[in-house]
C-alpha positions in Angstrom: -9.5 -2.9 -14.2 -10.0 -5.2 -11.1 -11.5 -3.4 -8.2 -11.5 -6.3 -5.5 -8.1 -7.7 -3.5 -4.9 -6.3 -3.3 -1.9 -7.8 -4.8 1.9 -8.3 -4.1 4.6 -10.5 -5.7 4.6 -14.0 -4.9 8.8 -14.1 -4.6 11.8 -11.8 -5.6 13.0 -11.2 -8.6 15.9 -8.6 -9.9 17.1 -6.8 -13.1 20.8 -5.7 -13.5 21.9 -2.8 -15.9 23.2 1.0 -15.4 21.4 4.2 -15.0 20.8 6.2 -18.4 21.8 9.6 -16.1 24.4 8.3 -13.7 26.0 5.7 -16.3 26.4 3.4 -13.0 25.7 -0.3 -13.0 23.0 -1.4 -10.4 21.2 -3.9 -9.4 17.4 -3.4 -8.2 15.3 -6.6 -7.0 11.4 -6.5 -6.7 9.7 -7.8 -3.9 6.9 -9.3 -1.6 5.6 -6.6 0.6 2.4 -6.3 2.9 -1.0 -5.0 2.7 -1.1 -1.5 2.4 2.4 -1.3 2.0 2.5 0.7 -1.5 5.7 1.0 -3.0 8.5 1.0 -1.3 12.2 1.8 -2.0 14.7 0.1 0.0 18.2 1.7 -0.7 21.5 -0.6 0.0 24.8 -0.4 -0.3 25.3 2.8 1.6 27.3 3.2 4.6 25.3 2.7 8.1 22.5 1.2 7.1 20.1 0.7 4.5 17.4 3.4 3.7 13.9 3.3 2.9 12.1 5.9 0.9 7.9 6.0 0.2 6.9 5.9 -3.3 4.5 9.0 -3.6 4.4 12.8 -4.3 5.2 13.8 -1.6 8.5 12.1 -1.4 9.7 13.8 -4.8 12.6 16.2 -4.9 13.4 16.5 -8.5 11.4 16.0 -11.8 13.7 17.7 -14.6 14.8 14.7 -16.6 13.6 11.9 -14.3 11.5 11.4 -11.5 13.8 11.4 -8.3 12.9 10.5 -4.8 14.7 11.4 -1.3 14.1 12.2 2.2 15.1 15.2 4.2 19.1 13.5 4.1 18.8 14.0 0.0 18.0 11.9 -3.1 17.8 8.7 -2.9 16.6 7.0 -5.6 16.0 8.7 -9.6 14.2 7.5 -12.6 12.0 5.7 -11.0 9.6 6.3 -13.2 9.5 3.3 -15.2 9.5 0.4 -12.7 6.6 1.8 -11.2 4.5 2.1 -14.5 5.2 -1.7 -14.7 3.9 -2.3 -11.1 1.0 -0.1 -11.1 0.3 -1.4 -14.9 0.5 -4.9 -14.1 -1.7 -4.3 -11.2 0.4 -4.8 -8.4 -0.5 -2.7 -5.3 2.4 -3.9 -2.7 5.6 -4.2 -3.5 9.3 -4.0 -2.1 11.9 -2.2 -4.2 15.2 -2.9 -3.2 18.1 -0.8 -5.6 21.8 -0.6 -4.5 22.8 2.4 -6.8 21.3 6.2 -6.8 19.4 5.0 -10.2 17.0 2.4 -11.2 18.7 0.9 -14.5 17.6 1.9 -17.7 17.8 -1.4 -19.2 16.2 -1.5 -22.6 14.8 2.2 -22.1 11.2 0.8 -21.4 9.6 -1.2 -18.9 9.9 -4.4 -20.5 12.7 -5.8 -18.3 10.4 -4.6 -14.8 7.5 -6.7 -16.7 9.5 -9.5 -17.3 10.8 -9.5 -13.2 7.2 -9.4 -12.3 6.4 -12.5 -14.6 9.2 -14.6 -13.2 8.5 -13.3 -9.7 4.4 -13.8 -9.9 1.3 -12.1 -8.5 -0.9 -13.1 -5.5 -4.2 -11.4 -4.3 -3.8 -10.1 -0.5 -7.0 -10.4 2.0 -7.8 -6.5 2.1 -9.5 -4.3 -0.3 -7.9 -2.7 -3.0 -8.7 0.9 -2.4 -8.4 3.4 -5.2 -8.3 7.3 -5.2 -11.3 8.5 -7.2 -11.5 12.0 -8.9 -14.7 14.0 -8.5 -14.0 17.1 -10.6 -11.3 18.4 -13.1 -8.0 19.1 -11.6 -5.6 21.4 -14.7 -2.0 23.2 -14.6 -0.3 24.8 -17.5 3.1 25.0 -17.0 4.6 27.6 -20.2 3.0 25.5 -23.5 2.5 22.6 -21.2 -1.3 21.2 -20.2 -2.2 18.9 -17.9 -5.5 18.0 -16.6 -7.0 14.8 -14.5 -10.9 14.5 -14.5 -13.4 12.1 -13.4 -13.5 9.1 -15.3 -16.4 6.1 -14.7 -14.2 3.0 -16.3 -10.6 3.1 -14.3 -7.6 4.8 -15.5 -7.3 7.0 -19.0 -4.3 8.8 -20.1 -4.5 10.6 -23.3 -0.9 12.2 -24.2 0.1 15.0 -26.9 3.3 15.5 -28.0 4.8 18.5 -30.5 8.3 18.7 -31.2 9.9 21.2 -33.7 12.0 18.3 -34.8 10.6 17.0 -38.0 10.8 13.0 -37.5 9.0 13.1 -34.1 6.6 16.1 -34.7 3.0 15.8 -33.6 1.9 12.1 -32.1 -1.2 11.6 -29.7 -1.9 8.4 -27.9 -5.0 7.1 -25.7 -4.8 4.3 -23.2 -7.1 2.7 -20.7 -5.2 0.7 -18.5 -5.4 -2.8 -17.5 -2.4 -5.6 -17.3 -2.4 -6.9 -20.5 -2.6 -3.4 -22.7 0.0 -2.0 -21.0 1.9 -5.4 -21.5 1.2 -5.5 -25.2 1.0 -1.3 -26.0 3.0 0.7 -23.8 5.0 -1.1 -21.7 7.8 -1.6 -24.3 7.9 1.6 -25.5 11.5 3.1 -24.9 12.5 6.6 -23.6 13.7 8.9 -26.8 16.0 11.8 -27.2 17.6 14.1 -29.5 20.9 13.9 -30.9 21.4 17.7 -30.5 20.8 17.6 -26.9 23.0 15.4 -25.7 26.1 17.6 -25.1 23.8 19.9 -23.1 22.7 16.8 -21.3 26.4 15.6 -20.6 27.0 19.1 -19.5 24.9 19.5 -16.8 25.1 15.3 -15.9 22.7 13.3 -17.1 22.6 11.0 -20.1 26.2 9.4 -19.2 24.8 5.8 -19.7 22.5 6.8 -22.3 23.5 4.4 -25.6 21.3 3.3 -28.6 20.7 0.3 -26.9 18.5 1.9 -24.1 17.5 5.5 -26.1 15.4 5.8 -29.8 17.7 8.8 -30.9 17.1 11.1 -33.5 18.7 13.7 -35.5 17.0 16.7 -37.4 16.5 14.2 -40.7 15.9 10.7 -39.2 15.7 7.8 -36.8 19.8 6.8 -36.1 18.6 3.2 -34.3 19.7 0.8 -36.5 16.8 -1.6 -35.2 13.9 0.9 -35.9 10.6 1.9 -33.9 8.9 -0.7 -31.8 5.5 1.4 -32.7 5.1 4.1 -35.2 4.1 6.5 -32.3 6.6 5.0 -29.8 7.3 8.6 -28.0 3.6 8.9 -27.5 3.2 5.5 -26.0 6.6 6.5 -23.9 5.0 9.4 -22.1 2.3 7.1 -21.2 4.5 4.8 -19.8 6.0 7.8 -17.8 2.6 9.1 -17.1 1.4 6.0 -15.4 4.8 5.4 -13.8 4.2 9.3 -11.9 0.5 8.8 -11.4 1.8 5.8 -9.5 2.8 8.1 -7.2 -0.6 9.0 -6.0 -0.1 5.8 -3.6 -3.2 4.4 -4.7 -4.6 3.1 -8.2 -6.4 6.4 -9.8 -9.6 6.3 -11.3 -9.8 9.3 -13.5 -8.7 10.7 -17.0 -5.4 12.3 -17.2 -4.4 14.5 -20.5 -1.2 15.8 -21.0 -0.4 17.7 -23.6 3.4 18.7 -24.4 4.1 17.1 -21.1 6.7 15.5 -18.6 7.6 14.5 -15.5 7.3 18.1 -14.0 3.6 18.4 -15.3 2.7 15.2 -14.3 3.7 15.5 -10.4 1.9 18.9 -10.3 -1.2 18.0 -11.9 -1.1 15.0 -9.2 -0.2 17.4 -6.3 -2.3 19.6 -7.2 -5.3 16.7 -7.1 -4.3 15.7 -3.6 -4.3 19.1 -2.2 -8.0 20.2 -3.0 -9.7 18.4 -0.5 -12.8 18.4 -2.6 -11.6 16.7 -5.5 -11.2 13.0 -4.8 -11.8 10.1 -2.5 -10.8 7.2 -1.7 -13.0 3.9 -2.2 -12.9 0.5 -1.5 -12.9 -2.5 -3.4 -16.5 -3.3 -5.3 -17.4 0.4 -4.3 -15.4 1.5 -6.7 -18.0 -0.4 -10.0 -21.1 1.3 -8.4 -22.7 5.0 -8.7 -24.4 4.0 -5.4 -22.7 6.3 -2.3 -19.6 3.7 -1.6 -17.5 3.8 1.0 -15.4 6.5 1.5 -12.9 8.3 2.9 -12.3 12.0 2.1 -10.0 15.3 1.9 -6.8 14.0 3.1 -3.1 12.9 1.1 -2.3 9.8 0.7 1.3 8.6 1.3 2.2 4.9 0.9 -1.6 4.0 0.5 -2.1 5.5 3.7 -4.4 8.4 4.8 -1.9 11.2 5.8 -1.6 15.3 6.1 -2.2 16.5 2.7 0.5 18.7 1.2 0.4 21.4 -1.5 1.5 21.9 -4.8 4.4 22.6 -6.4 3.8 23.8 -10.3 7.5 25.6 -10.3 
């Protein structure tokens, strides 16, 4: 992990596709954006005018299938998981999301597409300090059979992820990851969202899944793998909820340096475990550039939320 400069993208660059929930097509096109900017969605294509929605916990209104984002006028923007586990794992701090559909396309069911935008659209270093939020003591939440726990961690970012399904193919997988750009580009990053056959008339029941397809889901039934093509990785869900984990860490507003473990987790543990973080005063801070390599008392702001990479009111969690 690099702890000095901030970074944005050099130019735009967009992505076209449909959302897996929604089955809508939409366009969403990445950014230049200032220092201490964070991430930002931009939502067009509404009547009036365009609106603009913070990238962080506290702008979260739904987590059961995606992660969803609103205001106090409703969602705005869901499953925006993915895009932001490419930013935040390709080390881009500042960045302008600009989406003119209620979902961020699912495109291949990973982030490989969002990677492939940032490529073309290029990273430059910023003159400011990239700040990080550092965790001083073990934050947990259990949610029914659900675990998740972020701890202090010396060498950047860690997630460690456990899954256990019932069904047979997927069963038990575990995956650990230390993130910097070119892991996630070469281990998680490609990893593509999964589901179950036997859900999915419960799914198009209640909504969701309607542009869901074998082309942007690894599907399985109760005996095998029905993509044609085959697993990217052996333990590709693992490496998924990874992807997802970084993607709602991102959320945060500010690179993490900790450990997060998740085991039989989603997006529902992840944005509690991170709430929960930011609402004990005493259980991170935020340091500054080269502060962050040393053990030596480094600069630091304390007990306060951060929204948008931005020291705000903190906020309390939610672990319904």
């Amino acid at each position: 992990m690099k702890f000095s400069r901030q970074t944005t993208l050099r130019a735009q660059a967009s992505v076209a596709g449909v959302g897996v929930h929604s089955g809508l097509p939409v366009t969403l096109t990445l950014g230049p954006a200032p220092v201490d900017a964070g991430f930002v969605f931009v939502r067009t294509g509404l009547e009036g005018s365009d609106r603009e929605v913070q990238a962080t916990a506290e702008q979260v209104i739904a987590t059961d299938f995606a992660t969803v984002l609103g205001d106090r006028d409703g969602p705005l923007v869901s499953t925006a998981e993915h895009v932001l586990a490419a930013l935040r794992g390709m080390g881009v701090d500042n960045a302008i999301i600009e989406i003119d559909g209620p979902e961020v396309p699912i495109m291949d069911g990973s982030a490989a597409a969002f990677v492939a935008a940032i490529d073309q659209a290029g990273i430059v270093t910023q003159p400011a300090q990239r700040r990080f939020i550092q965790v001083l003591k073990p934050i947990s939440v259990k949610i029914g059979d659900s675990f998740g726990e972020i701890r202090p961690y010396a060498d950047g970012f860690r997630a460690e992820v456990e899954i256990d399904f019932t069904n047979p193919v997927i069963g038990q997988q575990s995956y650990a990851f230390d993130l910097n750009p070119e892991r996630f580009r070469r281990e998680v990053g490609r990893a593509r969202t999964f589901g179950l056959m036997c859900d999915v008339a419960r799914l198009w029941s209640a909504g969701y899944a309607l542009g869901a397809s074998f082309d942007n889901t690894v599907v399985f039934d109760e005996e095998r793998l029905l993509n044609t093509e085959g697993l990217r990785y052996a333990d590709e869900c693992a490496r998924h909820k990874v992807l997802d984990v970084i993607g709602d860490l991102a959320l945060a507003g500010l690179p993490l340096l900790g450990a997060y473990r998740s085991v039989r987790g989603g997006h529902k543990l992840n944005h509690a475990v991170l709430t929960a973080l930011l609402a004990d005063r005493t259980a991170w801070r935020v340091v500054e550039g080269e502060a962050a390599r040393r053990t030596t008392r480094p600069v630091v702001e304390t007990g306060r939320g951060i929204v948008g990479g931005r020291i705000a009111a903190v906020y309390g969690p939610d672990v319904s």
